[in-house]
N, C-alpha and C positions, 0 to 999 in steps of 0.2 A: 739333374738340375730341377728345382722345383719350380713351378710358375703360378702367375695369376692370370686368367682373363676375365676382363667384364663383356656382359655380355646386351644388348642393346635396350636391355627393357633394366636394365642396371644391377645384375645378378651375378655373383662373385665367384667364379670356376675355379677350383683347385689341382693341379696337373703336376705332375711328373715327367719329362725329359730324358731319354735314357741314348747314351750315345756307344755306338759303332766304336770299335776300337782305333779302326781306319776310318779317315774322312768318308762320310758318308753323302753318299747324293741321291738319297731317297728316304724318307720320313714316313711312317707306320703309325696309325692312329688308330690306338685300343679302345672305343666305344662298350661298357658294359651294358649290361640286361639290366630289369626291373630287379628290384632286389626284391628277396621273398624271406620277410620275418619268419614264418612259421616253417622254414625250412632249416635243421639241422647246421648246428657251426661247424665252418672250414675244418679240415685236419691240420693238426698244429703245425708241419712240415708246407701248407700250402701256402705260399707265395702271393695268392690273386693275381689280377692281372701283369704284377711286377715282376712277377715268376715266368710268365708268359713272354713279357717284354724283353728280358732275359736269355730266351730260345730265340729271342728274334735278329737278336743285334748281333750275333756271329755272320748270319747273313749277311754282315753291311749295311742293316739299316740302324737309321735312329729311330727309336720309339717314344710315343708320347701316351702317356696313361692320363687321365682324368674323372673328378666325379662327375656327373650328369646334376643338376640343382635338383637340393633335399637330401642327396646322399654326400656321406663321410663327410670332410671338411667343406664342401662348399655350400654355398649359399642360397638363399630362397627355400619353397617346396616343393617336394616331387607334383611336381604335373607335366605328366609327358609331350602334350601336344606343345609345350615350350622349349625340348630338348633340344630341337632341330637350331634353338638358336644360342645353344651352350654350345653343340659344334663347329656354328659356326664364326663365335666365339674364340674357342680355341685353333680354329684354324688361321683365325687373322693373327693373334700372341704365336703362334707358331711364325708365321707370316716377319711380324718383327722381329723376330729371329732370324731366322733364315736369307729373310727378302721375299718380297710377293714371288708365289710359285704357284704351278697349275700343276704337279705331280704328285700328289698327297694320295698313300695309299690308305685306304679308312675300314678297319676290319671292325665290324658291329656284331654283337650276342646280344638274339635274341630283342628285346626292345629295343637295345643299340644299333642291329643290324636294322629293324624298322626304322628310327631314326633317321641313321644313314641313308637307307634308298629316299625317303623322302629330302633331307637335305642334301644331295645329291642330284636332286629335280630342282632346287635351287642356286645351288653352287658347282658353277664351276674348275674350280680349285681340286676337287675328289676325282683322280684320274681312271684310279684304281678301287673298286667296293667289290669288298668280301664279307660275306657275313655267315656268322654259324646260327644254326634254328630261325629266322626270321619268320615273323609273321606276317602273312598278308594281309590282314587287319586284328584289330581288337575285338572281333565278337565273340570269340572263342573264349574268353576269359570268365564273358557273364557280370561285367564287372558294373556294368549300368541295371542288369537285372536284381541286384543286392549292394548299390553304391554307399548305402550304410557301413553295412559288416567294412567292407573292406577300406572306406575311409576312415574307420577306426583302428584298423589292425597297422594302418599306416600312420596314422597321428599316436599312436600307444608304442610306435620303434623311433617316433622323435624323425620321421620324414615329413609331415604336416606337422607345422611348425606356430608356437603361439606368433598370433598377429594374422593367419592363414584368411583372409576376409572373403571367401567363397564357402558354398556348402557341399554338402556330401552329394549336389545331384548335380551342382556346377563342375565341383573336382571330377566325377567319373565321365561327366560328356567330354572333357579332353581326350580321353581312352577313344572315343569316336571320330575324331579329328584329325586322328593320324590313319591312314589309308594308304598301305605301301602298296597297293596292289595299281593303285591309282596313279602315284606318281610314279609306276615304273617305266609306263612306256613315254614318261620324259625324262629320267633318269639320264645327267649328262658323263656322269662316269662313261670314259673310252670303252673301259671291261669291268666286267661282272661277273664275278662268280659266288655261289649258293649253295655252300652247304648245309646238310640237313642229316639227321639223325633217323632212320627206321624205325627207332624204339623209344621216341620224345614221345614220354608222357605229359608234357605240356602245351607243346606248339605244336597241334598236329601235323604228322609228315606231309601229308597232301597241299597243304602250306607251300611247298618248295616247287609243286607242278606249279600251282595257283601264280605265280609271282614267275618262274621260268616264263609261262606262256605270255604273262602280260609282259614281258619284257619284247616281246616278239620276237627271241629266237636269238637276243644278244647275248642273253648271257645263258651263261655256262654251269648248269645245276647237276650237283652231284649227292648221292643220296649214300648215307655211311651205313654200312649193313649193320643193327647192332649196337650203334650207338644213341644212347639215350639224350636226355636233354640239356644237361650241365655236358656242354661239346669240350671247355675250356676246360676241362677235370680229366678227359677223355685221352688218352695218349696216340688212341687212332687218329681221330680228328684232328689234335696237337700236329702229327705228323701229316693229315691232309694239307693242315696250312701252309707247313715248312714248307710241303712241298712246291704247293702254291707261289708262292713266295722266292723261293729258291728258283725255280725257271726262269724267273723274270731280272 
């Protein structure tokens, strides 16, 4: 089932729906990563998140995919310090679905797992946060050290978007904005758990202590021997989550 959400600053979410074969009583929310122009295209066999969603709902769950605003069909520009409220967005359009609920499980990659911990510290509704590679914040990127180059490598893949009425040093201070390291120890999600890859060449592993510890101890971080960054490519990881997921 396809969906729309608006989102409060009036920004147009595009989602996916994917349903249990048996009635299900629990809902899985696919939060993606930053996307990365200059990174090689999918294999033609891959799925994206829909592929994923797919391994999910044997479990008994429904799953809900979406873009984050500036990617694929939805609306507005990528700036991520406004993501938190495309979640939370789609979790109220879930919401009218379903009926108000507080058991939303919310699986985030990478800037969608940052995402999530932060809105998370806002909403209630996220019972359950899982997230693959998350960052504890944005300095690692460098992305305010050269906010040029890479507000162009993002306006040049059609995610800054004409009409965009900020600049190259407004766009990259939202990358500063989001602070998951900050909002974890109010992180209202029940549980928590943090996977991370050994061999992420982007989000460094030490990331995963950084963000365990600020949780003070609630949540549950596990470290994939071996696994690099694209976690949702990874068949280990794929099967950490099953796992994850399957106990509950």
């Amino acid at each position: 089932m396809e969906f729309e959400a608006l989102t409060k600053d009036d920004v147009k979410i595009k989602g996916k729906l994917f349903f249990a074969k048996a009635d299900a009583a629990r809902c899985v929310v696919l939060a993606h990563g930053l996307p990365a122009p200059h990174m090689a295209s999918p294999e033609p066999n891959d799925e994206g998140y829909a592929g994923l969603a797919r391994r999910i709902c044997p479990l008994g769950y429904d799953v809900a995919i979406f873009n984050f605003r500036g990617t694929g069909e939805s609306g507005g520009n990528l700036e991520v310090d406004k993501w938190p409220l495309d979640l939370i967005a789609v979790l109220g359009r879930l919401d009218d679905h379903y009926g108000p609920r507080s058991d939303y499980i919310v699986v985030g990659s990478s800037a969608g797992g940052a995402t999530s911990i932060v809105t998370a510290e806002r909403d209630e509704r996220i019972h359950r946060l899982i997230t693959f590679a998350a960052p504890a914040d944005y300095e690692f990127l460098g992305v305010n050290d050269d906010p040029g180059d890479w507000f162009e490598i993002y306006r040049k893949a059609g995610m800054i978007r004409a009409g965009y009425d900020g600049d190259a040093d407004s766009w990259a201070a939202g990358f500063l904005k989001i602070v998951p390291k900050d909002a974890m120890p109010y992180c209202k999600a029940k549980e928590i758990t943090l996977l991370h890859g050994s061999e992420d060449e982007t989000v460094p592993p030490e990331h995963l202590e950084i963000l365990a510890k600020a949780s003070g101890g609630r949540a549950k971080a596990v470290m994939l021997p071996g696994v690099a960054h694209q976690m949702r490519r990874d068949e280990r990881a794929v099967k950490a989550l099953l796992k994850e997921l399957f106990a509950r």
